[in-house]
C-alpha positions in Angstrom: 13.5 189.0 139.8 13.1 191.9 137.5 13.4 191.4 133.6 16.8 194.0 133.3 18.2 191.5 136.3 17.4 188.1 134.4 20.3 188.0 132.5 22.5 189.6 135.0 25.4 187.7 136.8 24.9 187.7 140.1 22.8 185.6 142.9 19.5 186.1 144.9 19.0 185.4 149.1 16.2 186.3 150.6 14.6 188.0 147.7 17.3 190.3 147.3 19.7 190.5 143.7 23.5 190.6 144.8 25.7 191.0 141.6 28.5 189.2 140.8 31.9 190.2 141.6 34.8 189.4 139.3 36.9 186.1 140.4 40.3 185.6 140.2 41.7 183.3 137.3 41.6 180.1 139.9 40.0 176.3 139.7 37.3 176.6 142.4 36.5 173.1 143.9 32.8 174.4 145.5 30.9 172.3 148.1 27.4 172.1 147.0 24.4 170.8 149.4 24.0 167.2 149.6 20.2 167.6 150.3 18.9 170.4 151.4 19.6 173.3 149.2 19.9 176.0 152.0 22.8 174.4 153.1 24.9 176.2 151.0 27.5 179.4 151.4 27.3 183.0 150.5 30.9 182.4 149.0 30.0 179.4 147.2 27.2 181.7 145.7 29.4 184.2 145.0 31.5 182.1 143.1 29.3 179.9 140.9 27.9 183.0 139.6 30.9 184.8 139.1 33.3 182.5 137.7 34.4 182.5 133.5 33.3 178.6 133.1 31.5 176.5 136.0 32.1 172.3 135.4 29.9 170.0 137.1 28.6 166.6 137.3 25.0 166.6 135.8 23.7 169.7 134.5 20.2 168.9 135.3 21.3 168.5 139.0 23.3 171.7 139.2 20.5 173.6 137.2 18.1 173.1 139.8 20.6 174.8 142.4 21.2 177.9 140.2 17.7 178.3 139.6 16.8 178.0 143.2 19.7 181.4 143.4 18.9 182.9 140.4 22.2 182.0 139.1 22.0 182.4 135.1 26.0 180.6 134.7 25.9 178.0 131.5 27.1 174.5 133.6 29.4 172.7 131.8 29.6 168.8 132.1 32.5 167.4 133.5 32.1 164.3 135.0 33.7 160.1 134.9 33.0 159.4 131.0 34.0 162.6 129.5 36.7 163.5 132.0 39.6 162.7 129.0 38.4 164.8 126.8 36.4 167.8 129.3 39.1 167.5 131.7 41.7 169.2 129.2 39.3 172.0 127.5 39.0 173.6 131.2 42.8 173.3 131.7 43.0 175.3 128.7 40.4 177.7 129.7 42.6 178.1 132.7 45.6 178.5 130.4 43.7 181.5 129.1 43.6 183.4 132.5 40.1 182.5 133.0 38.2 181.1 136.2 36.8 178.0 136.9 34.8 176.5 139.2 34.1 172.7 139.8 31.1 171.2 141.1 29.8 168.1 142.0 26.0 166.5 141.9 25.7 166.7 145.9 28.9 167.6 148.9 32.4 168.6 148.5 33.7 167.8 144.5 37.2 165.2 144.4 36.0 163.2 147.4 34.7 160.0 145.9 34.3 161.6 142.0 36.9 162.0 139.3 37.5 165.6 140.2 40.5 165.1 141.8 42.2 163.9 138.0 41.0 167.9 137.2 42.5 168.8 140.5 46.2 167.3 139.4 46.6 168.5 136.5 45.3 172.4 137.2 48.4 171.9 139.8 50.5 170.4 137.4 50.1 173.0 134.9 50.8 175.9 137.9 47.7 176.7 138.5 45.7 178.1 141.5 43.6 175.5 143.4 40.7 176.9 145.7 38.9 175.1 148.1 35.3 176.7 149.2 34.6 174.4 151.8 30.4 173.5 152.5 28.7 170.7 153.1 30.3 167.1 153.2 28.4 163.9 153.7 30.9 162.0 155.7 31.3 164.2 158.5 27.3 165.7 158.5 27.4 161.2 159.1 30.2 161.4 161.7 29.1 163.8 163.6 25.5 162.8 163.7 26.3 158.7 164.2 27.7 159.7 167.9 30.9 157.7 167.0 34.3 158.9 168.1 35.6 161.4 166.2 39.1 162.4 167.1 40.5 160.4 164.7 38.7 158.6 161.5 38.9 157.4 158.0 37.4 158.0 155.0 37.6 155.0 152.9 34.8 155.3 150.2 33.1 152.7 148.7 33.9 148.7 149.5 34.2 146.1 146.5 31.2 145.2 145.2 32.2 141.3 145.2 31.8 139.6 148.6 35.4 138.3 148.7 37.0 141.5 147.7 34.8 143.2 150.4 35.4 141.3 153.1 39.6 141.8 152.1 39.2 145.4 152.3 37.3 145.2 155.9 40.2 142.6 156.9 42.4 145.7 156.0 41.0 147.9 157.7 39.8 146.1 160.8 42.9 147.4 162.5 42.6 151.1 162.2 42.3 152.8 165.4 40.0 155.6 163.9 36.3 155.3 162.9 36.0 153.9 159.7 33.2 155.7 157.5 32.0 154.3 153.8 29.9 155.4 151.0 27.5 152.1 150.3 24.0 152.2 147.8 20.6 151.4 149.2 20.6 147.9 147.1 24.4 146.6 148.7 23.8 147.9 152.4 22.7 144.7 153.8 25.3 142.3 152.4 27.9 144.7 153.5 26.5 144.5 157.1 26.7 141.0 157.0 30.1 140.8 155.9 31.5 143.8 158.5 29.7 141.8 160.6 31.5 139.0 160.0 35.0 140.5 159.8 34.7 143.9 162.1 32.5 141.5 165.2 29.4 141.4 165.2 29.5 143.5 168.9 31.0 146.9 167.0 29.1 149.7 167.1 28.1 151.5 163.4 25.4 153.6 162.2 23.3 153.6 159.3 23.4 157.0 158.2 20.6 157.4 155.5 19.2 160.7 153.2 21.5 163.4 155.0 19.8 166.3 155.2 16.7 165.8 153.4 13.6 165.1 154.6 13.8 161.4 155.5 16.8 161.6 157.3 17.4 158.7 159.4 20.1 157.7 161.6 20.2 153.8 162.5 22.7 153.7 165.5 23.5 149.4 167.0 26.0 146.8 166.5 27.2 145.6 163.1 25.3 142.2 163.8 22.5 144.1 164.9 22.0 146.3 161.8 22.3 143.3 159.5 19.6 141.2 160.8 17.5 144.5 160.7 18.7 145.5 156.7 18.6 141.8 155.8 17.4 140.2 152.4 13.9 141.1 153.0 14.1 144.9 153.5 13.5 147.6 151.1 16.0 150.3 151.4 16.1 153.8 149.3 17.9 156.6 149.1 22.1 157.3 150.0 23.8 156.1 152.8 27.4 156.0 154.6 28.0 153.9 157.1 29.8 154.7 160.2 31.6 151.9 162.2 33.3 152.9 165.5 36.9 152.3 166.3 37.8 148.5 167.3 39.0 149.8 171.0 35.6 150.8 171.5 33.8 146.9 171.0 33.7 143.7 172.0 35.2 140.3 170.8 36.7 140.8 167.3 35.0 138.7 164.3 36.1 135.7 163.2 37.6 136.9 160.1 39.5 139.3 162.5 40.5 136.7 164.8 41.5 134.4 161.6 43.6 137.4 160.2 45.3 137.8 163.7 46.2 134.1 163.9 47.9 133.9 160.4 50.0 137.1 161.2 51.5 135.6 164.4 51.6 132.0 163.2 54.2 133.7 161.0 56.2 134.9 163.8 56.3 132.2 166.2 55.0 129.3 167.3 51.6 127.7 167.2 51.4 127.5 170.8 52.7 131.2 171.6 51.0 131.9 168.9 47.4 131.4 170.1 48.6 133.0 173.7 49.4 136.2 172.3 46.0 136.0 170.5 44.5 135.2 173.9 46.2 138.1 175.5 45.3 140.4 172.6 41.1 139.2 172.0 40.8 138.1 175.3 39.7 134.5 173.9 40.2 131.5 175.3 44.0 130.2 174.3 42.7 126.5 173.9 39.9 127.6 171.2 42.1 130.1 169.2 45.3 127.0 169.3 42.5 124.7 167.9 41.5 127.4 165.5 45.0 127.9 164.1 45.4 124.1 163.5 42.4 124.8 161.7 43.7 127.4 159.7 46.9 125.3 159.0 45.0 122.8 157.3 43.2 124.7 155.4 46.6 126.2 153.8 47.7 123.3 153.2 50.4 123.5 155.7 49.7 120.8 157.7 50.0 120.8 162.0 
């Protein structure tokens, strides 16, 4: 870049300097590349180097996507422990008639980051809210795990406690839609185990890990599969989200599942009809789930 263009708003592709165009007074929620850096859009350049303030997550992180665009915009941090007290200061700046665009450290900014507190109250105080759609790590996982993907669910992180875990997965174990989650390198293996454990062991997932970048790896087998291979012993790095097909599409349900199931109709009828309509829904034997819900009984103190 030439020194007269240095300070000059505007971005650079392929060598050549595109000035920025004035943007509408607006908050700007911009998808930014969650690993490679090319994957990002002409309007989401536009717009980061055009816009009156730009908020993100880390500046150190955004930095090194402005400089790769020659982007000269002054980030501003926004981000989970100074949300109270940033959040309000680009409110006002939108107050003003000014434009402002919100990014986050990698993908599309609200999903799974406190931007969406920013998002409320820009709506509650009347003002514009732009999406400029880009690059998203739960569906570049979807659509590379090969799970069904007519209908699925986003449901972020799980509890880090094993017990609250395992609830949430009991939750969900239902759903008729793919189930995709956030999880760190560090947790991946005990929450295999437990999905394992409450999902069946015979359900399909994939281990979706460093999208985009240049260790991308997709792990595709069943949940009981995946957790023998990310056990204890295994080192894992870099970010992951887990992909876990649909139940229709697996074999027998976990036992958590099954224990769930039991205690749903136990309330609703009889032990005995109970454990058939069990049978007819896990296609278990009646006599195992009947001696399982006696079982279960006891163990609430409920007695035969």
């Amino acid at each position: 870049m030439t020194d007269e263009l240095k300070n000059q708003r505007g971005y650079r592709v392929a060598n050549t300097f595109v000035p920025a165009r004035p943007v509408e007074p607006a908050l700007y929620l911009v998808a930014t590349p969650i690993g490679n850096l090319g994957d990002i859009t002409l309007r989401a350049l536009e717009t980061l180097a055009g816009v009156d303030v730009l908020a993100c997550e880390d500046t150190r992180v955004t930095r090194v996507l402005l400089d790769r665009y020659g982007i000269v915009n002054r980030p501003f941090a926004y981000h989970e422990h100074n949300a109270g007290e940033a959040g309000p200061k680009l409110v006002a700046a939108l107050d003003e008639g000014r434009s402002v665009a919100l990014v986050s450290d990698a993908g599309t900014p609200l999903v799974s980051d406190p931007g969406y507190r920013l998002g409320q109250a820009a709506i509650e105080a009347g003002h514009r809210v732009v999406p400029i759609p880009g690059a998203s790590a739960p569906l570049a996982a979807l659509v590379g795990s090969g799970m069904p993907s007519d209908a699925f669910l986003f449901a972020g992180f799980l509890p880090v406690r094993d017990k609250g875990r395992r609830d949430r997965l009991a939750e969900l174990s239902k759903v008729p839609a793919t189930l995709i989650f956030f999880e760190s390198p560090h947790r991946i293996g005990a929450t295999l185990a437990a999905a394992a454990a409450v999902l069946g062991g015979k359900r399909r997932a994939c281990v979706c890990r460093e999208l985009t970048k240049t260790f991308e790896e997709f792990r595709r087998d069943t949940l009981e599969e995946l957790a023998a291979y990310y056990g204890e012993d295994r080192a894992v790095k870099g970010e992951i989200v887990l992909v876990v097909a649909p139940p229709e599409a697996n074999g027998a349900p976990g036992e958590m599942e099954v224990d769930v199931l039991l205690r749903e109709l136990a309330a609703a009828m009889p032990a005995a009809r109970a454990a058939a309509e069990a049978a007819r829904l896990t296609g278990l034997a009646r006599k195992d789930l009947y001696q399982r819900l006696l079982e279960l009984k006891d163990e609430d103190g409920g007695g035969k």
